[in-house]
N, C-alpha and C positions, 0 to 999 in steps of 0.2 A: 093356591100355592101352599106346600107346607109354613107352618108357623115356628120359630124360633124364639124360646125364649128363655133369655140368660138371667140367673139369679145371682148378684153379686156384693160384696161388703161397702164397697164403693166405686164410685166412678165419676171422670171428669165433672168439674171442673178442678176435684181433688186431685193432687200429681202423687202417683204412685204405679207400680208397674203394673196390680192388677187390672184398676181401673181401665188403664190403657191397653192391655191386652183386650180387655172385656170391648171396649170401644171397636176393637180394628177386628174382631173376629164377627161383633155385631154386621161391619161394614163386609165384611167378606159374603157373608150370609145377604145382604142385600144387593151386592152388587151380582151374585148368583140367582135372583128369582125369588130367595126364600120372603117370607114376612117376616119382622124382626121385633121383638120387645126385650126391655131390660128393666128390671126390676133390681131396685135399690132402696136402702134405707135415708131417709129426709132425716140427717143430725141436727138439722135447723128445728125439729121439730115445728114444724109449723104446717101440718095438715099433707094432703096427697096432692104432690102437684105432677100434671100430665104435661109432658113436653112433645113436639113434634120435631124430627129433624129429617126431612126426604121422609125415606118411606119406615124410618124406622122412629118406634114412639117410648120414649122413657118414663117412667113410674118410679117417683121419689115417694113412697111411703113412709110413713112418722111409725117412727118403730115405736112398741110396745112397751121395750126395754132395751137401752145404748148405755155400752162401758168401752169408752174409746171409740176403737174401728168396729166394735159387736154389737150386733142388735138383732131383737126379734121382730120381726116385721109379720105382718098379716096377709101369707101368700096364696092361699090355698084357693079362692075364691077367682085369682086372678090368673088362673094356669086352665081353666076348662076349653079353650082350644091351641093351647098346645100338643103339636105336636115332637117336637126336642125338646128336653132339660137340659140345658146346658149350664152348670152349675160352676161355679170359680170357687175354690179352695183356696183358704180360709174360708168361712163364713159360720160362725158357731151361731146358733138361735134357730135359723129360719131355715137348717139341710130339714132336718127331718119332717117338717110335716110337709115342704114341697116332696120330699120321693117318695111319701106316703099317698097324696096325690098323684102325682103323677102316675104311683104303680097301680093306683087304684084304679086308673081311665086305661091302661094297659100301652104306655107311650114308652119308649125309649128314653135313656138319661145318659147322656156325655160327663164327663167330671176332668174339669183343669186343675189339676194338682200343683198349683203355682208352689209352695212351699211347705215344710213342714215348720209352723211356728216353735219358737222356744222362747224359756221366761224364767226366771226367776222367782221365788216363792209361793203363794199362791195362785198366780198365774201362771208360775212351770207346771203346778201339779196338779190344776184344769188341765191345762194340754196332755201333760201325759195320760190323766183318767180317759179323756175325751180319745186318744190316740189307742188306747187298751180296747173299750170297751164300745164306741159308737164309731170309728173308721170300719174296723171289719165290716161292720152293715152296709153304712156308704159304701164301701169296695164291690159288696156283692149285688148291690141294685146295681148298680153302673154296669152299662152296657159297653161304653168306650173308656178309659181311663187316660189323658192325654197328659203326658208330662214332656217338658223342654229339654231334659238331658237324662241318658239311661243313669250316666254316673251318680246322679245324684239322688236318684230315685233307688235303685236296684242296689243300694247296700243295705236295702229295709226288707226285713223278712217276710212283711206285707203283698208288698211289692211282687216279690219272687212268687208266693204262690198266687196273686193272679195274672200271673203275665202273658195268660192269652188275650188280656182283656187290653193290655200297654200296649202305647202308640207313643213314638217318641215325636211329637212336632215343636219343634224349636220355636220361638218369638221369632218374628219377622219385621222388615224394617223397609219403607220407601227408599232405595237406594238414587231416587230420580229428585229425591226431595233431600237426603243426607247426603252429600257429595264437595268435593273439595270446593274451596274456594282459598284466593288470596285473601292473607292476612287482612282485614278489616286496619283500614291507618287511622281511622278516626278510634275502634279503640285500641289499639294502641297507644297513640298520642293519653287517649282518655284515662286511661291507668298508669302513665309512663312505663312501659315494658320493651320500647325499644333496645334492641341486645338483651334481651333476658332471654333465659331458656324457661318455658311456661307450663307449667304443669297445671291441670284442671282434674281438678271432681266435681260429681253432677249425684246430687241425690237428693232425698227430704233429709230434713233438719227440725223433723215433728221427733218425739217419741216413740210414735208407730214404727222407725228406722232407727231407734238407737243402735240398731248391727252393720249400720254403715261405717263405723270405724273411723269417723272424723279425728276421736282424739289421739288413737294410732298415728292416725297421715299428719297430724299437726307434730309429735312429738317427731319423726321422721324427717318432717321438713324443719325443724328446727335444726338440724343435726347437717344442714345442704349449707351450701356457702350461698353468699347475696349475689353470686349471677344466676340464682333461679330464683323466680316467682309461684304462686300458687293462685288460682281463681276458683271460688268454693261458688257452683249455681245452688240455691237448691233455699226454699224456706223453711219456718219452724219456730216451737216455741225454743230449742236448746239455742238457735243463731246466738245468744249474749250468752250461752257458758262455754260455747267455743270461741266466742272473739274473747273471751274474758283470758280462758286459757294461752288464746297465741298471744295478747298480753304481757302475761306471766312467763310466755318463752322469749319475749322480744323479738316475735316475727308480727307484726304489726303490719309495718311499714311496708314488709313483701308479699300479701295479705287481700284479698277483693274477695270481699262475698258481695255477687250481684245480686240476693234476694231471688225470687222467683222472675222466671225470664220465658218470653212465648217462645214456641220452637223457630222459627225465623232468626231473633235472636242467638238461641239455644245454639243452631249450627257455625253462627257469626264465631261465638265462643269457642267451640270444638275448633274450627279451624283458625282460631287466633292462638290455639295452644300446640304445641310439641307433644305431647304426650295424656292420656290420660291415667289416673291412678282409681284402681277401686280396690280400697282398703277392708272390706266388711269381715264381721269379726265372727261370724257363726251361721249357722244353716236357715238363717231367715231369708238370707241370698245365698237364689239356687240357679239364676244364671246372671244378671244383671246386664238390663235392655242397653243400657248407656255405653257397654262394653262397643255393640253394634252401630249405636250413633256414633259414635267417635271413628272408631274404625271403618264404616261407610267414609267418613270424612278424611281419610287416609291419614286415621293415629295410631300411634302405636299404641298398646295397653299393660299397665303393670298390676297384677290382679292379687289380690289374697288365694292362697292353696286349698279353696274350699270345692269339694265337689258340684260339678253344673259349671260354677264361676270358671274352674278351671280350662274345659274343654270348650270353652267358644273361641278362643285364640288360637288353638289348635287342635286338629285331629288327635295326631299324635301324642297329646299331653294325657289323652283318654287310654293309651295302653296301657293293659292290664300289666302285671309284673308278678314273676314269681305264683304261687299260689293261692295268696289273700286276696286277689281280686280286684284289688285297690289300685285307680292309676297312678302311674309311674310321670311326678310332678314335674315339670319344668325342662321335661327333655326336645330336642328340637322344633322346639316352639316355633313358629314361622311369624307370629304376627305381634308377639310382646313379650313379657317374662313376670315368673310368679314368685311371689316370695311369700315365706313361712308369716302364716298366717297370727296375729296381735305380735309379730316382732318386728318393731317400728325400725330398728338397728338394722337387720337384712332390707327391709324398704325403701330405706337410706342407701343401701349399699348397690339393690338394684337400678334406682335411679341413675346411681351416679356409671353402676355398669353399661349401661344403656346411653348415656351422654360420651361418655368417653370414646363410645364407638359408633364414628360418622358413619362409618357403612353398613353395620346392624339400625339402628337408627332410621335410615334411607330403606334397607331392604323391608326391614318391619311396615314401615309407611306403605312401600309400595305392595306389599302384598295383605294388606289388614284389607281397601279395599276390595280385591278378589275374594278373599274368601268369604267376604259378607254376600258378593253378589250371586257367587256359588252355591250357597249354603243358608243365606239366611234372608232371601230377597223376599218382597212381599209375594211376589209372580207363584213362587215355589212354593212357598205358608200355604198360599192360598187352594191354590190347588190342593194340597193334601188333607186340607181342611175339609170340603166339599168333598172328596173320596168318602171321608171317615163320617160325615152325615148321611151321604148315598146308600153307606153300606148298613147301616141301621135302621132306618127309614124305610116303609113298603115300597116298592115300587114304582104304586100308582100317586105315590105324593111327589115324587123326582121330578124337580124342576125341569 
């Protein structure tokens, strides 16, 4: 059977979107016939540990050199039968000398373009050297280029000239596993939120996500009167400068950060809440998976106007407009509403547009499930996943 193997910055038991993507396309590739390896760097530094899980086997290697989520890891030796590269974007250190490999044994390379990083001073202007002068290479070894939404990809001039190479496959989501349930009464009772209107966010609270915009949604929700509540899931080292902050606003009291929580949990929360908020403040989030848990769980979503983020709530939020190119935000949205993105004041105001109208409210609900199950069900992922391998791949390796 062909061989699969993904080279990634991390992956479970760390919570982040790439990780978890990397996890479930691993799982896709196995539950198709392929073999499957993942390759990651070991932050614990502490030597190369080999795990087994079914038929698929993970490789934590002790990187070489780690700053944060980056490391150089020692790949080259551990790719001679591969047959896919399948690569997750980010991953600075360890692209180049896996596709010099790989191009070396004459294999195909897949490449998940999960995000375009951005930073702040010497780490903005790594990125941007790195995004001038070592993307175009990545761009032109890759055989597939697979990105989750055209909008957010295709305003990059990159992008455009290789886009015979772009696939647009969205994240996917168990809609058999994310699915409504009655309000949980134990927590309820457990937070006191009885009669509250409950708003949730779901993200890390590491560093690695400072563009999830906590302190946006906090200055936001200070500004809602005390019949809403807020439940923040998500760990990290910033958790005490954002409790510090709601503090400082006097929203305490209306206030739950559950710390990191398992997905069992995870959906318990979703459907203990009214609505979902993703506040992210910049193109670090380029579609945000949470949007699809919540909304499997028939939530509605109020999202920052960032390209990718924007168009999973709607089709229509993705037409173009005029001649710039650029979609036209917040128009008959079916399943939430977007507000101008780091204005906590519009955030505020959406919310409260959104409570005040029972029957937008109810319709948004009932139709966020549908279009998850239309458009972003695992059933669907998966298949087009296994296409976009088939079609690179000899023939005689087709499972």
């Amino acid at each position: 059977m062909p061989h699969i193997s993904h080279l990634t910055c991390v992956y479970p038991p760390y919570k982040g979107g790439i990780g978890s993507v990397t996890q479930k396309y691993a799982q896709i590739g196995i539950n198709n016939g392929y073999n499957v390896s993942i390759y990651t760097p070991n932050y614990q530094k502490t030597g190369h540990i080999q795990e087994k899980n079914g038929q698929m086997i993970i490789h934590r290697i002790q990187p070489q050199l780690a700053l944060g989520n980056a490391a150089i890891i020692n790949i080259k030796n551990y790719l001679k039968n591969t047959d896919i590269l399948h690569i997750h974007y980010p991953f600075y250190g360890s692209l180049i000398p896996a596709i010099r490999q790989i191009k070396k044994n004459k294999k195909p390379i897949v490449l998940s373009w999960h995000m375009n990083p951005q930073s702040r001073g010497l780490k903005g202007l790594f990125f941007k050297l790195y995004k001038l002068i070592i993307t175009p290479w990545i761009f032109k070894q890759a055989d597939k280029i697979l990105v989750s939404t055209e909008d957010y990809f295709f305003q990059e001039n990159l992008f455009q000239k290789y886009k015979n190479k772009i696939e647009e496959l969205p994240f996917g989501i168990n809609t058999e596993k994310f699915k409504p349930q009655t309000k949980n009464i134990h927590l309820l009772q457990k937070y006191n939120l009885q009669n509250k209107k409950i708003l949730i966010f779901v993200g890390g609270l590491d560093r690695a996500h400072y563009f999830k915009g906590v302190n946006i949604l906090l200055k936001a929700f200070s500004k809602l009167s005390t019949a809403y509540s807020l439940i923040i899931v998500g760990a990290g080292e910033l958790k005490d400068a954002y409790q510090q902050q709601a503090e400082k606003l006097k929203i305490s009291e209306r206030l739950i950060f559950t710390g990191g929580i398992n997905d069992e949990d995870l959906i318990k929360h979703y459907n203990l809440a009214d609505c979902l908020l993703l506040p992210s403040i910049n193109g670090g989030e380029a579609f945000g998976i949470v949007q699809l848990e919540a909304m499997a769980c028939g939530k509605p979503v109020i999202v920052s106007d960032l390209p990718g983020v924007r168009t999973v709530l709607s089709p229509q939020s993705h037409r173009k407009s005029g001649t710039s190119g650029i979609p036209s935000a917040g128009e008959n949205n079916q399943t939430g509403l977007i507000f101008e993105t780091k204005n906590s004041k519009d955030l505020k105001n959406k919310i409260t547009e959104l409570f005040n109208n029972p029957k937008k409210l109810k319709s948004f609900s009932q139709n966020a499930r549908q279009r998850v199950i239309k458009k972003y069900s695992d059933k669907i992922i998966s298949k087009k996943l296994i296409q976009i391998y088939q079609s690179i791949i000899p023939n005689n390796y087709s499972p």
